[in-house]
Structure formats: structure tokens, C-alpha cells
C-alpha positions as CSV (number, residue, x, y, z in Angstrom):
1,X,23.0,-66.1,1.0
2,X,19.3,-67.0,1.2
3,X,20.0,-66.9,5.0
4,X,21.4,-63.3,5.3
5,X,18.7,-61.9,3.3
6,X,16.3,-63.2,6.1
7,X,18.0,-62.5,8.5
8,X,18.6,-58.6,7.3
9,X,14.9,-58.4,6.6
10,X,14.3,-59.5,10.1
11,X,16.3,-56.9,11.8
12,X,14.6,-54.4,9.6
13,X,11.3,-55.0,9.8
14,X,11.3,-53.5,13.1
15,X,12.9,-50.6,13.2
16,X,10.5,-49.9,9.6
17,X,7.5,-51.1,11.6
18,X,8.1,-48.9,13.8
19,X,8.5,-45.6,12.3
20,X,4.6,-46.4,10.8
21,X,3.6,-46.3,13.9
22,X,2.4,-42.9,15.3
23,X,4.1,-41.0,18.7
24,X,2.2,-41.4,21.9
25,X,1.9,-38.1,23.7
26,X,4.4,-38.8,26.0
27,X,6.6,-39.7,22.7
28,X,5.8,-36.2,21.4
29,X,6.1,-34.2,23.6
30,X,9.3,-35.5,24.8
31,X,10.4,-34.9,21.2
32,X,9.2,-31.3,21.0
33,X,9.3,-29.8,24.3
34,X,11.1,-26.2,24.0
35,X,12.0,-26.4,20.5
36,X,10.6,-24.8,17.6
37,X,10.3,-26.9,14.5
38,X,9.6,-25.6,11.4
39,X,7.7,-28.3,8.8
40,X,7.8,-28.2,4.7
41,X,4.8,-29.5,2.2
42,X,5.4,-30.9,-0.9
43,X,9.4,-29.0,-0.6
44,X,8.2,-25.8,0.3
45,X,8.6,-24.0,3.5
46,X,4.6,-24.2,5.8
47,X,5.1,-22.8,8.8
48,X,6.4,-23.8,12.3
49,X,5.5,-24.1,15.7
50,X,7.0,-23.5,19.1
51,X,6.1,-26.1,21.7
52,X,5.8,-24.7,25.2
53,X,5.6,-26.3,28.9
54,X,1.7,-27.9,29.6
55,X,1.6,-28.4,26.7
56,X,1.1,-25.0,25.3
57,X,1.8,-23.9,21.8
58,X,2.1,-20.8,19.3
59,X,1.7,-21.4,15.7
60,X,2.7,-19.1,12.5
61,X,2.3,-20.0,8.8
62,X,4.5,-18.9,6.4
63,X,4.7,-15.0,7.2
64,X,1.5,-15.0,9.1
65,X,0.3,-13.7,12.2
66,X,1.3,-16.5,15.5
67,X,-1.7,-18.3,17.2
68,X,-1.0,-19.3,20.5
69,X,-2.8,-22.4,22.0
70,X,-2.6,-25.7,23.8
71,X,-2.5,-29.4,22.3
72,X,-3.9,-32.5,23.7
73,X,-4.0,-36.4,22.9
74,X,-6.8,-37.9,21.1
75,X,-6.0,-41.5,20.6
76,X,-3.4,-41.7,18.2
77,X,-4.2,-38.2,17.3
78,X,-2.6,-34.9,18.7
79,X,-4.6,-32.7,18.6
80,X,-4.6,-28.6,18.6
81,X,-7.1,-25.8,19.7
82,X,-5.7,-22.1,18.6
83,X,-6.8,-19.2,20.4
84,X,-9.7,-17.2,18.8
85,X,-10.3,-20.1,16.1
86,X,-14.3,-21.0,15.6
87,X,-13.9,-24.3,13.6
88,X,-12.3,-26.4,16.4
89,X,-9.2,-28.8,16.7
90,X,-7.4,-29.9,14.4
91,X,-6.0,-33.8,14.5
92,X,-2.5,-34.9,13.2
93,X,-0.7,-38.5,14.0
94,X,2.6,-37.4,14.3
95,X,5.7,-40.6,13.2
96,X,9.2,-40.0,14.0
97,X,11.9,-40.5,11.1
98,X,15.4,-40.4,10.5
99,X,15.3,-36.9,9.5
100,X,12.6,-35.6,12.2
101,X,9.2,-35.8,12.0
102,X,6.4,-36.3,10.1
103,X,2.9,-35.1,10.8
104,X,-0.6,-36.5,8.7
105,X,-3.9,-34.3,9.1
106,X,-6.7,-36.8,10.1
107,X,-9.1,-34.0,9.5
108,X,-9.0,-34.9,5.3
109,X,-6.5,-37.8,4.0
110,X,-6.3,-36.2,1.3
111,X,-3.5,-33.4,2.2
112,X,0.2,-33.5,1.8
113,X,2.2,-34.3,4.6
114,X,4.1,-31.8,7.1
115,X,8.1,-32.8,7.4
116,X,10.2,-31.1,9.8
117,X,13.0,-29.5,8.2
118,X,14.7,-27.6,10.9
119,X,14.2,-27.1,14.7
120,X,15.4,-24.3,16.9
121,X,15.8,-24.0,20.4
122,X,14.6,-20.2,20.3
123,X,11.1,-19.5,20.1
124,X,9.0,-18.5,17.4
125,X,9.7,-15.3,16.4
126,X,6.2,-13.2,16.5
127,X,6.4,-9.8,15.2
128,X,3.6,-7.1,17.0
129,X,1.1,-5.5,14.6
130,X,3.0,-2.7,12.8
131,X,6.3,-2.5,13.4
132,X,8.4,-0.1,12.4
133,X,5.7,2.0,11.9
């Protein structure tokens, strides 16, 4: 018995070992590459994120406005610039799951996780400035 608990510890200590370990850029971007995935905090829906060819990107919070930009490898960082933003890029190491992804802000450990809850192969949806109007 001793034995089999060893031994199933053994074959799971990889597989665990390596979901800690954050996606290379090659490893995201094959992951993301012309979907949109849309990412949770704490339950609630955040925002999402379409994820375009050369590495290009466009961004919406949670009924907000899309930002389009471009993302870029950083060590174990991937890391965003958004168009017409003044306070830089912003850093996330990015672990695959079971369930999807999983993306921690480097910028301040202190912040709640993103999860992927649901990915599309249409893009983001970006309304125009007053529509309907």
C-alpha cells in the first residue's frame, strides 16, 4: 500500500509541477492565438481579450471601451502595452490549468488572480461611440 502511494505521488508531482510553472511565449501564444478569452476575479466576470496575429491584441473591461495593442515576452512575464495608455506595460505570468488559464499581475502581488472562464473564436465585440444614437 505504502508502495502505491509513492508511486501515485510520483506520477503526480509532475503533471502538478508543472502547471506552477508559467507559459513561455511560444506556450501562450499558441494557446491564445485567434481566440477571445474572457477572465473572472474573485467569481465575477473582468473583462476579456482578443488575441490577434503578431502578436497583436484588443482589450475591454467589463462594459468598457476596447484598447487595442500588442504583447511581448519579458522573461517569465507577458507583457502588454495598450494604445494611448501613459503608465506603461503591464506584466502577468500566465499558468495553464485544467480549466484554462490563469494569469498573476507581477506589477503588485497583492491582486486577485485572472481565470479564464470562457473562450470564443469570434473577436471581441467593440461597440463605436454612440450607437444607436
Amino acid at each position: 500500500m505504502c508502495r502505491l502511494i509513492l508511486l501515485l505521488a510520483f506520477l503526480a508531482g509532475p503533471s502538478a509541477a508543472l502547471q506552477q510553472r508559467p507559459m513561455t511565449a511560444a506556450e501562450f501564444d499558441a494557446y491564445s492565438l485567434g481566440k477571445t478569452l474572457y477572465y473572472a476575479v474573485g467569481g465575477k466576470p473582468y473583462g476579456a481579450e482578443s488575441y490577434l496575429a503578431n502578436r497583436r491584441v484588443i482589450w475591454a473591461f467589463l462594459g468598457q471601451p476596447c484598447k487595442t495593442g500588442y504583447w511581448y515576452p519579458a522573461k517569465d512575464d507577458i507583457c502588454f502595452v495598450y494604445d494611448g495608455e501613459t503608465h506603461g506595460a503591464q506584466c502577468w505570468r500566465f499558468y495553464a490549468g485544467p480549466n484554462g488559464l490563469s494569469a498573476h499581475f507581477t506589477g503588485d502581488p497583492t491582486t486577485q488572480d485572472l481565470i479564464e472562464v470562457r473562450q470564443s473564436p469570434a473577436p471581441l465585440a467593440c461597440p463605436g461611440p454612440k450607437v444607436g444614437v
